[in-house]
C-alpha positions as CSV (number, residue, x, y, z in Angstrom):
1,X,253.9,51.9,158.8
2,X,256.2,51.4,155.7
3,X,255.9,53.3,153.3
4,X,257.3,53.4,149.4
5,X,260.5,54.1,149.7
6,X,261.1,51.2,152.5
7,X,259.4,49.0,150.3
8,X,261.5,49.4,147.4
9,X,264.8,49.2,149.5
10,X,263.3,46.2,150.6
11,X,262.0,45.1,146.9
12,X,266.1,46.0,145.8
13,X,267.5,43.5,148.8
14,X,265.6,40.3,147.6
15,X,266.8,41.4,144.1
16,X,270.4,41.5,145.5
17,X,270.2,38.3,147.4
18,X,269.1,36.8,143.8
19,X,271.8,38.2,142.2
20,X,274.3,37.2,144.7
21,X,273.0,33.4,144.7
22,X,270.5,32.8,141.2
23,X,269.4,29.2,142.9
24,X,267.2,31.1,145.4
25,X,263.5,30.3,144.1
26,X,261.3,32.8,143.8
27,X,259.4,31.0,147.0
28,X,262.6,31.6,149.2
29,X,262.8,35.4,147.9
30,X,258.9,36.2,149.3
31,X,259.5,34.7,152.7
32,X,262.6,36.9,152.9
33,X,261.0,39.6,152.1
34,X,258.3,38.8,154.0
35,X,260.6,38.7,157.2
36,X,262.2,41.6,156.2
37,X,258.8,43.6,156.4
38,X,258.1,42.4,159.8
39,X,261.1,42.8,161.0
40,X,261.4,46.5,160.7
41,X,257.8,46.8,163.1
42,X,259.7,44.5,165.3
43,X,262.7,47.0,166.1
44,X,259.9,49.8,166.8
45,X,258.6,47.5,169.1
46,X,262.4,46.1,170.9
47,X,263.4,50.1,171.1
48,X,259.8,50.9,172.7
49,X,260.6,48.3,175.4
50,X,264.1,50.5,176.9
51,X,261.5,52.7,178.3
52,X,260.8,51.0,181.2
53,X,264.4,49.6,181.8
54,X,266.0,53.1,181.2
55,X,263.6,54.8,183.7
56,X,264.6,51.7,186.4
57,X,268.0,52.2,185.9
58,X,267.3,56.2,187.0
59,X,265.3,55.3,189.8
60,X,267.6,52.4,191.3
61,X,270.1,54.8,191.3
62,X,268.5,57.6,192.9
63,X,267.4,55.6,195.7
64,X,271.2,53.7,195.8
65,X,272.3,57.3,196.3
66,X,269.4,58.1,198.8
67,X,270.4,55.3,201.1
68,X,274.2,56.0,200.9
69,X,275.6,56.1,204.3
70,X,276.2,59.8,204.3
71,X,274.0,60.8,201.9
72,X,274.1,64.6,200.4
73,X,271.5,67.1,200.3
74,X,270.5,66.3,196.6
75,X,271.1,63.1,197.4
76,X,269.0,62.7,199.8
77,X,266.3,64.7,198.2
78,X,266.4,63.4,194.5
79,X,264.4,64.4,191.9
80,X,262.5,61.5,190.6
81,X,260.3,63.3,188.0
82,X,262.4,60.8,184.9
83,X,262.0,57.8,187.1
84,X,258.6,58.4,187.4
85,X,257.8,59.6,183.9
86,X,254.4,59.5,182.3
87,X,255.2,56.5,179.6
88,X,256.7,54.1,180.7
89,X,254.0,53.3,183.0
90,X,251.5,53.5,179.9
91,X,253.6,51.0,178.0
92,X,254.4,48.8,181.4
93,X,249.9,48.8,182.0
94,X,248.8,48.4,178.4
95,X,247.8,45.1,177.5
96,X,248.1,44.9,173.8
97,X,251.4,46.2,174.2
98,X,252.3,43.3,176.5
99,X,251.4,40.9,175.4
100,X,252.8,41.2,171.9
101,X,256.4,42.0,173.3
102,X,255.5,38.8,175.3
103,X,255.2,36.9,172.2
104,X,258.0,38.2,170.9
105,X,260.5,37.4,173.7
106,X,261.5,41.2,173.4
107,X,263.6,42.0,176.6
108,X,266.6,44.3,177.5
109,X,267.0,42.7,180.5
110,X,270.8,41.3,179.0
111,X,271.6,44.2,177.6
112,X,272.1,46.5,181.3
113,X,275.4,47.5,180.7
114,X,273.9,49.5,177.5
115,X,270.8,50.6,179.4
116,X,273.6,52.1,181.7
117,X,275.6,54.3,179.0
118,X,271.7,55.8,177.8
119,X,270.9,56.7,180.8
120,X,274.6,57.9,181.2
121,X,274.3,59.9,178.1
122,X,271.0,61.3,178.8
123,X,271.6,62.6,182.3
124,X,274.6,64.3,180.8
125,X,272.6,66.4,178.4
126,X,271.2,70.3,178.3
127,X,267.3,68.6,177.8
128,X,267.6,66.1,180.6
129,X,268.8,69.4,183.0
130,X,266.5,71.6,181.4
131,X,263.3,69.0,182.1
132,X,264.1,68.3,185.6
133,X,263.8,71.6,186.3
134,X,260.4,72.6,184.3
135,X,258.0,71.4,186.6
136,X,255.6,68.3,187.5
137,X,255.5,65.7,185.1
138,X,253.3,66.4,182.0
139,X,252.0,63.4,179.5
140,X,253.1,65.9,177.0
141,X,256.2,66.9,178.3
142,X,257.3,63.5,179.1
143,X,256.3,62.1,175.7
144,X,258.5,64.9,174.2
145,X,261.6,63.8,176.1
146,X,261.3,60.5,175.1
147,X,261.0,62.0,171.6
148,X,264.0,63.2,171.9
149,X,266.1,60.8,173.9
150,X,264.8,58.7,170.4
151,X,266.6,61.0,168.4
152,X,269.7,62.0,170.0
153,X,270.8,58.7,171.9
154,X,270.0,55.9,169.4
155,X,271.2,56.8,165.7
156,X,274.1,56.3,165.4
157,X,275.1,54.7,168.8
158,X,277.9,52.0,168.2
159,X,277.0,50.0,171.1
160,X,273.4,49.8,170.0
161,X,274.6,48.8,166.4
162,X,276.5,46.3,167.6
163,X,273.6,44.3,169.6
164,X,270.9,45.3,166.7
165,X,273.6,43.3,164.0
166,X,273.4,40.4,166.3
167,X,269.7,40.0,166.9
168,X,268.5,40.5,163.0
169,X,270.6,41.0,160.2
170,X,267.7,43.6,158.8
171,X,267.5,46.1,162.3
172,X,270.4,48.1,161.7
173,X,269.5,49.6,158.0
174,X,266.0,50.2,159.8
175,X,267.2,51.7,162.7
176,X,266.2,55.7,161.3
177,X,263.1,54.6,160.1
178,X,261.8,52.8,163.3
179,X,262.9,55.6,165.4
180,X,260.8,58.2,163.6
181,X,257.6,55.7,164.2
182,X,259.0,56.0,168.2
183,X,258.4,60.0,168.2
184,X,255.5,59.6,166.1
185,X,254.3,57.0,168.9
186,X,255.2,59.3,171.8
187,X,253.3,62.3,170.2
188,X,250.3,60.1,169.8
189,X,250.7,59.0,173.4
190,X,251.8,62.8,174.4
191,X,248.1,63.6,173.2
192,X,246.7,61.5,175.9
193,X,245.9,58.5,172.5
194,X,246.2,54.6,173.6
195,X,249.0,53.0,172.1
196,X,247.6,51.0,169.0
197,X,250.0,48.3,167.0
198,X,250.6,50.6,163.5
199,X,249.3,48.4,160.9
200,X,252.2,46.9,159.0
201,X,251.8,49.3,155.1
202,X,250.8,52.6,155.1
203,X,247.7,51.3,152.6
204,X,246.3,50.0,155.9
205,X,246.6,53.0,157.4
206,X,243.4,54.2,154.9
207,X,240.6,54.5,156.5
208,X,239.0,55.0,152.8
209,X,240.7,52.1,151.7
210,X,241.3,54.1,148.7
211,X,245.1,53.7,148.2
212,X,246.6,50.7,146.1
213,X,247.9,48.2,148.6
214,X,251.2,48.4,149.2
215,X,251.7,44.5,150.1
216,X,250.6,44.1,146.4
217,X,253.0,46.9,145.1
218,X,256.2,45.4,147.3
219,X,254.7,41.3,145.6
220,X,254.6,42.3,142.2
221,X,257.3,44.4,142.4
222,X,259.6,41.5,143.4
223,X,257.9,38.7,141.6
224,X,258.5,41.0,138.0
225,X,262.1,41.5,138.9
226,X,262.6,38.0,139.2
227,X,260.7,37.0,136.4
228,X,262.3,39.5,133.9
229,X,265.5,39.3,135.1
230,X,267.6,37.7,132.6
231,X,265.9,40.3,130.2
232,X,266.5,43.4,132.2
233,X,270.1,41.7,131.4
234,X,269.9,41.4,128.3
235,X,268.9,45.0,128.1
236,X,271.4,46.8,130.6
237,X,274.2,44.7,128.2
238,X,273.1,46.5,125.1
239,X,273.5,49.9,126.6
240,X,276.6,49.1,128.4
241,X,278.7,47.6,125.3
242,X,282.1,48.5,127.4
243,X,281.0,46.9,130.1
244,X,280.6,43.8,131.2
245,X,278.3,41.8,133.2
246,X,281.1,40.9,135.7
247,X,282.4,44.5,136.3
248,X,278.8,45.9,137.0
249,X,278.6,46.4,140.7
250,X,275.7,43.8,142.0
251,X,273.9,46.2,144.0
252,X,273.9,48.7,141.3
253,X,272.5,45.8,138.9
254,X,269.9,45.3,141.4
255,X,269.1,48.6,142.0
256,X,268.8,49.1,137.5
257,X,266.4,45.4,137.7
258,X,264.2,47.0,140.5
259,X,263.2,50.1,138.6
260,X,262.7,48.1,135.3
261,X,261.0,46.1,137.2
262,X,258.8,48.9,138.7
263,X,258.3,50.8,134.9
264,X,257.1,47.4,133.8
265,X,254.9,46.1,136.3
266,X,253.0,49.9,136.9
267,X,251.7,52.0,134.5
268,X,250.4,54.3,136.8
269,X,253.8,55.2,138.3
270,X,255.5,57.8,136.2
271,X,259.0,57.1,135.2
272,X,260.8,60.1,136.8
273,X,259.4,59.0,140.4
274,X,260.5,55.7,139.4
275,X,264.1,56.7,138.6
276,X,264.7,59.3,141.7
277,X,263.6,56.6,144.2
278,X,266.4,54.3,143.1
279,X,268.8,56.7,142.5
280,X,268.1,57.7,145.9
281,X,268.1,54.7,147.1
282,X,271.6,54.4,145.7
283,X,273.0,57.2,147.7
284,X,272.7,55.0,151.1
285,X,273.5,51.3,149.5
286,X,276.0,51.7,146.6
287,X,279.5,53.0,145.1
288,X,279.3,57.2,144.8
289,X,279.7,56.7,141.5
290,X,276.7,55.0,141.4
291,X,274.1,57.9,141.5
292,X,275.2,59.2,137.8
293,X,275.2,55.4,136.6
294,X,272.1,53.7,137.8
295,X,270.1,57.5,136.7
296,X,271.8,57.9,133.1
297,X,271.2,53.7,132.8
298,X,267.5,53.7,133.8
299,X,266.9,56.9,132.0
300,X,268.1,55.5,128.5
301,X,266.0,52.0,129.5
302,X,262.8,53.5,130.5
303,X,263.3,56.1,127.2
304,X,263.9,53.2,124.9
């Protein structure tokens, strides 16, 4: 499920923490990480669960509307063909599934008043018209909806934001990247595919098993940015002799750590990869200034 980049970003946090507070052991750094890992798998699993509450809402209010005491025509002939969508039953039915949301205590049952304002937002749209109207339900067809209600009624959705902040300080940065396994879950399901748990690294995802584990690229990653750190230092001082350590800005120090960190530790990775990712990387979590520094910084490293 994660892949490289997501890894690194993850990789840069722990380094950032460190930065931020050095008297975090090495210990404490891999269970953050650790929990950060999982905890990006856990959002795809919370925002897989407002299936079923989303398609309630729809149907509780078509029948609300149906037994109105002077019902209209529409009204009292809805169309139920979201409420009774393809998915959500699948999702509701499959055991794995479940019981692993089950274990997790994932529920939106609290959060109604935001299951409202998607469904709100949904019904309001040119797709939602344009599906009532296409025909019978389809697995496909419904799994594409869902595809998009994924991408057009969760990024960037304040109100969603604001309870993702509040149940895990790591689900908001992961937000984009646990959507896209959402559609890529509803096109597996859309092809008539169980629903399977994606395993937690992409590695895993190799049948062959002939990729490097990523678990032991995110460890050693980490464990020889902590470990070189007060060299990596020592050697962003000596090319920064205007600088000083104080007026650096900590994420971009992190960021500079990580890929001397990565050069270091693997051989196999070529330096230019190494220096895009973190100056892309950058782009999302630092000052825009900081695209030019942390390239023309590693460059001169990695070169010396």
């Amino acid at each position: 499920m994660l892949n490289r980049r997501i890894l690194r970003i993850k990789a840069f946090k722990a380094i950032y923490s460190f930065t931020e507070n050095p008297s975090v052991s090495l210990k404490e750094l891999e269970t953050q990480l650790d929990r950060s890992l999982e905890s990006t798998r856990d959002l795809y699993l919370f925002l897989l669960c407002s299936i079923s509450p989303i398609s309630g809402e729809s149907r509780a209010r078509l029948e609300a509307a149906r037994g109105k005491f002077n019902p209209s025509q529409e009204e009292l002939h809805p169309n139920f063909k979201f409420a009774d969508n393809l998915i959500a039953p699948i999702l509701e039915n499959d055991p794995d599934f479940q019981k692993i949301i089950q274990k997790k205590k994932f529920t939106w049952d609290q959060y109604d008043v935001l299951v409202r304002h998607l469904y709100d937002s949904i019904r309001s749209k040119d797709y939602y018209g344009d599906y009532l109207q296409s025909g019978p339900n389809t697995l496909k067809e419904d799994a594409d909806l869902w595809s998009t209600v994924f991408e057009e009624e969760y990024e960037d959705n304040e109100e969603l934001e604001a309870i993702l902040e509040d149940l895990s300080i790591w689900w908001n940065d992961d937000l984009a990247y646990a959507l896209t396994w959402c559609c890529r879950t509803m096109e597996s399901l859309g092809k008539g595919k169980p629903w399977n748990l994606p395993p937690l690294f992409m590695s895993d995802m190799d049948a062959t098993g002939s990729k490097e584990s990523d678990k032991a690229f995110v460890t050693k990653l980490l464990r020889t940015a902590y470990s070189g750190y007060e060299k990596y230092i020592q050697m962003i001082s000596e090319v920064t002799p205007k600088w000083d350590r104080s007026r650096i800005c900590t994420t971009d120090l992190a960021l500079i750590i990580c890929g001397l960190a990565e050069t270091d530790a693997f051989n196999n990775i070529a330096p230019k990869v190494t220096i895009n990712e973190f100056v892309e990387i950058s782009k999302y979590y630092s000052t825009p200034e900081s695209r030019a520094f942390v390239n023309g910084i590693l460059d001169k490293l990695i070169k010396k």
